[in-house]
Legacy VTK file of the C-alpha trace (Angstrom):
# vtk DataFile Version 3.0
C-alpha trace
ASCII
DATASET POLYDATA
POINTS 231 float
-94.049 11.598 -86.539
-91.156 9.286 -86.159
-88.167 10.176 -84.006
-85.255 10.947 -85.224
-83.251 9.700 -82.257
-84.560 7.188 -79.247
-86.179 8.551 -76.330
-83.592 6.701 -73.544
-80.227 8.012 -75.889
-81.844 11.622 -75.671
-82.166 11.273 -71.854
-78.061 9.799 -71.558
-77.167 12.116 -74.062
-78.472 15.268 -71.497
-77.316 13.540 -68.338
-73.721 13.484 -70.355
-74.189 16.982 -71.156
-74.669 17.574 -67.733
-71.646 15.962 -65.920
-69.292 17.842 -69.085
-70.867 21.270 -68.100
-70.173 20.631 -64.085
-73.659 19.978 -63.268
-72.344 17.117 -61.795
-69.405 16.406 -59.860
-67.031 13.490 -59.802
-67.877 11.700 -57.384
-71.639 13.291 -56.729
-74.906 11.291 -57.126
-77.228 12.060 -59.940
-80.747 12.279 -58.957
-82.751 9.128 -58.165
-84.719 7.322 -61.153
-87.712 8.702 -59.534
-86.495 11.731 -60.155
-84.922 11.531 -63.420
-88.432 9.741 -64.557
-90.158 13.384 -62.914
-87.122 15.322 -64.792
-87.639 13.893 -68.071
-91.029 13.121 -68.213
-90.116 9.849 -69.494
-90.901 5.956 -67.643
-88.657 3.900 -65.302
-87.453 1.676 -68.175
-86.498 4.488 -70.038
-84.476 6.271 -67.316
-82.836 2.866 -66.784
-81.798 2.436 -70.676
-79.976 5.738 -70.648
-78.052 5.059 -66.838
-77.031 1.687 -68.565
-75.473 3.568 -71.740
-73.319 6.004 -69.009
-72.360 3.279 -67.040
-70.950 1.357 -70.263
-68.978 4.422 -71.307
-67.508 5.138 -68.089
-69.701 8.014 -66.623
-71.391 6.478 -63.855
-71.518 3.742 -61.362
-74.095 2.530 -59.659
-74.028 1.865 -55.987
-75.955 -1.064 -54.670
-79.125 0.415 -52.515
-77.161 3.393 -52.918
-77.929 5.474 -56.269
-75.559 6.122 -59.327
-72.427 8.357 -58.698
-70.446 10.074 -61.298
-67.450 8.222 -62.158
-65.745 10.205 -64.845
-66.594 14.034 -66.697
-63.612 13.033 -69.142
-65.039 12.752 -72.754
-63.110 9.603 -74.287
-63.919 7.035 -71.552
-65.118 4.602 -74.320
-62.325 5.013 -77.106
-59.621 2.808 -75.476
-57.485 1.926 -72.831
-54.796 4.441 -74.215
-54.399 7.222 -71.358
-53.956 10.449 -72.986
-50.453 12.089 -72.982
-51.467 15.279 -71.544
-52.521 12.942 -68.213
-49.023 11.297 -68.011
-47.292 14.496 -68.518
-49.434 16.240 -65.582
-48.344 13.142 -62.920
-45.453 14.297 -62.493
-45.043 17.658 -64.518
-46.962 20.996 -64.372
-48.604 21.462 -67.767
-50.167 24.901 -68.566
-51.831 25.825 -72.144
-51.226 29.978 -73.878
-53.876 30.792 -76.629
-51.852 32.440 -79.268
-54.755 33.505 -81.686
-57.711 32.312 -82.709
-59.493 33.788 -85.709
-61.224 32.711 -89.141
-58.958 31.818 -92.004
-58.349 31.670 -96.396
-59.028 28.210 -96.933
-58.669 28.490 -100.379
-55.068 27.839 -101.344
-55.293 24.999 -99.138
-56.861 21.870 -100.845
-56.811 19.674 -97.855
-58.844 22.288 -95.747
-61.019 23.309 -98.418
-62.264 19.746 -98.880
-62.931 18.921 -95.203
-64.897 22.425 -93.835
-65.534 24.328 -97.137
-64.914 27.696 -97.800
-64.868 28.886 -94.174
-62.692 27.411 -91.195
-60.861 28.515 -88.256
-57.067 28.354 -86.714
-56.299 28.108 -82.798
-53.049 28.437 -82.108
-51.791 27.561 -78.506
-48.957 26.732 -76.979
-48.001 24.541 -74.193
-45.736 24.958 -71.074
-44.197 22.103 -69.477
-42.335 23.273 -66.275
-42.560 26.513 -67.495
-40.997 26.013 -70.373
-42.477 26.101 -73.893
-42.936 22.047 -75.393
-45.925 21.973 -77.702
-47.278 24.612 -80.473
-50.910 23.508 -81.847
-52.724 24.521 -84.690
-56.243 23.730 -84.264
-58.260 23.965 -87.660
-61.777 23.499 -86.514
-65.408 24.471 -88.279
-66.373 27.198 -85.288
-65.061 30.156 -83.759
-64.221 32.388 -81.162
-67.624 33.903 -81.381
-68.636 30.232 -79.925
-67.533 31.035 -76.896
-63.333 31.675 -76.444
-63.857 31.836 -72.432
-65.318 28.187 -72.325
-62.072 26.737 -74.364
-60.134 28.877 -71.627
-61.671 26.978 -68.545
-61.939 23.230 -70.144
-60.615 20.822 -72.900
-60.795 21.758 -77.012
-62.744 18.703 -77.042
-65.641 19.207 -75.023
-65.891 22.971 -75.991
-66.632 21.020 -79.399
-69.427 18.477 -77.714
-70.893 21.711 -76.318
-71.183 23.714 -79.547
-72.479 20.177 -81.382
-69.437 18.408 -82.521
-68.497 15.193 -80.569
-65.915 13.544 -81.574
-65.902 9.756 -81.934
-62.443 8.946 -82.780
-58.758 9.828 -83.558
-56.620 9.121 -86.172
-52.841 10.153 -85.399
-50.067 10.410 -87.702
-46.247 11.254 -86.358
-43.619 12.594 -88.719
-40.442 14.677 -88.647
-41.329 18.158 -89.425
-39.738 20.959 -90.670
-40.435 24.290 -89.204
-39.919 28.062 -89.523
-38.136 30.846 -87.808
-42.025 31.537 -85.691
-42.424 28.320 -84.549
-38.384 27.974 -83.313
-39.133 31.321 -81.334
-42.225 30.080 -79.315
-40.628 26.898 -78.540
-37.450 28.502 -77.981
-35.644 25.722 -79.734
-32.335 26.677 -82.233
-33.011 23.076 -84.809
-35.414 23.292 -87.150
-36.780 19.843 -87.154
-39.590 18.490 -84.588
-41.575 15.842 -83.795
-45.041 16.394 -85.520
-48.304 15.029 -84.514
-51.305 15.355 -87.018
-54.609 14.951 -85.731
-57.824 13.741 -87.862
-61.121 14.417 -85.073
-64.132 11.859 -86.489
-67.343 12.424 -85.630
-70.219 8.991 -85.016
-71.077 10.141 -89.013
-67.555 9.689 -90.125
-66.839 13.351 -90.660
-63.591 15.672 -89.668
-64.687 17.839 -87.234
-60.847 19.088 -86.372
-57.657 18.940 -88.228
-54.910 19.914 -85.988
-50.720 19.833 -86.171
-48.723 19.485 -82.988
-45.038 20.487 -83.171
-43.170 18.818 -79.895
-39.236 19.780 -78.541
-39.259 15.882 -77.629
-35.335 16.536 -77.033
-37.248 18.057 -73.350
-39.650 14.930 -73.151
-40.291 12.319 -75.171
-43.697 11.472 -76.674
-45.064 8.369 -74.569
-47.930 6.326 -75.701
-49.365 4.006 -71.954
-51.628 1.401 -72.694
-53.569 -0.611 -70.132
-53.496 -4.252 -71.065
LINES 1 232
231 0 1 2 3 4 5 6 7 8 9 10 11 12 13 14 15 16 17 18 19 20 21 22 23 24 25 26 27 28 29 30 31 32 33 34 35 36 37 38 39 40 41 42 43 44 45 46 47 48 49 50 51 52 53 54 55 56 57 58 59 60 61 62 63 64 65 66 67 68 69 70 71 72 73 74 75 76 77 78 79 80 81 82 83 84 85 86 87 88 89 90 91 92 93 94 95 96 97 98 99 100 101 102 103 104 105 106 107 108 109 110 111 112 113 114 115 116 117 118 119 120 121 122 123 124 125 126 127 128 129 130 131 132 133 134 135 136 137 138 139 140 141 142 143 144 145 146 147 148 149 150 151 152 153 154 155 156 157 158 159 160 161 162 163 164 165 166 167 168 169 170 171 172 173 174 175 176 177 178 179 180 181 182 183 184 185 186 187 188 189 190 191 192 193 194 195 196 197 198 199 200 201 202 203 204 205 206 207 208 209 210 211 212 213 214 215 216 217 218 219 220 221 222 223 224 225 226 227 228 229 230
């Protein structure tokens, strides 16, 4: 029987998994190749392959007569040399994150939603504090639930919560706009106009396929939205 996937993606693929979950640490060793080849059951070359494929996309690095250390546990160190906003606003701000509610919704008066997850889909709502003060409402429109596991979106990022449950996103498309808002999203923002700046997120899996459709409402009159790109 042929398989569906090769043997040395499989074994990056779980050592990925891994250093996500907190297996390992930034920073930490993984186990020798020796050990990986015992772990796996799979041969030197193979083990190799898959260290090669996390060392491309920024996982590990490997440490001359030393072993292989754990460079990053972010998810997107292979999309671009764009650093993600959240990480600029937390160099010099706090930034906290408030679930709001998170619970299955009628998709069917909604064409857009219907089209992309079908006849069942789900809303997060958060909000985020910047200083203490309210700056960003989400909604998250996403193919799972709660019953996936609320406490694990609680301790990490939206985004690996999704690579966890089985959907890894590949890329972004991001569209800004001037949006107008009601009376509910004024009051968590605790902003009197009734215009913001509006992100809207399309989350791709490697098939092509929206795996999140989300809307982010920012009071950019208390930060702007920055965009830092490494050149």
């Amino acid at each position: 029987m042929r398989r569906k996937t090769l043997l040395y993606i499989e074994v990056a693929n779980s050592i990925k998994k891994d250093i996500l979950e907190g297996k390992y640490e930034v920073g930490e060793y993984i186990p020798t190749e020796n050990e990986l080849e015992q772990i796996f059951d799979v041969s030197k070359i193979t083990v190799r392959n898959a260290i090669d494929i996390l060392v491309n996309e920024g996982y590990l690095a490997k440490k001359s007569g030393k072993g292989t250390t754990v460079l990053s546990n972010r998810l997107f160190n292979k999309l671009s040399k764009a650093r993600s906003f959240s990480s600029i606003l937390e160099e010099d701000h706090k930034l906290d994150k408030q679930y709001v509610s998170f619970k299955e919704i009628d998709v069917s008066s909604n064409e857009e939603l219907h089209e992309t997850f079908g006849n069942k889909a789900y809303c997060l709502e958060r909000v985020y504090f910047l200083d203490d003060h309210p700056y960003i409402y989400f909604q998250h429109y996403l193919p799972i639930g709660e019953e996936n596991g609320i406490e694990d979106i609680e301790k990490q990022s939206l985004y690996k919560w999704l690579a966890m449950n089985g959907y890894e996103v590949e890329h972004f498309r991001d569209m800004f706009s001037v949006a107008t808002v009601g009376i509910a999203i004024q009051n968590l923002l605790e902003v009197k106009s009734d215009t913001l700046l509006c992100r809207k997120r399309y989350s791709y899996d490697h098939k092509g396929n929206i795996i999140e459709l989300s809307y982010g409402y920012y009071d950019s009159h208390k930060y702007p939205y920055v965009i830092d790109y490494e050149i």
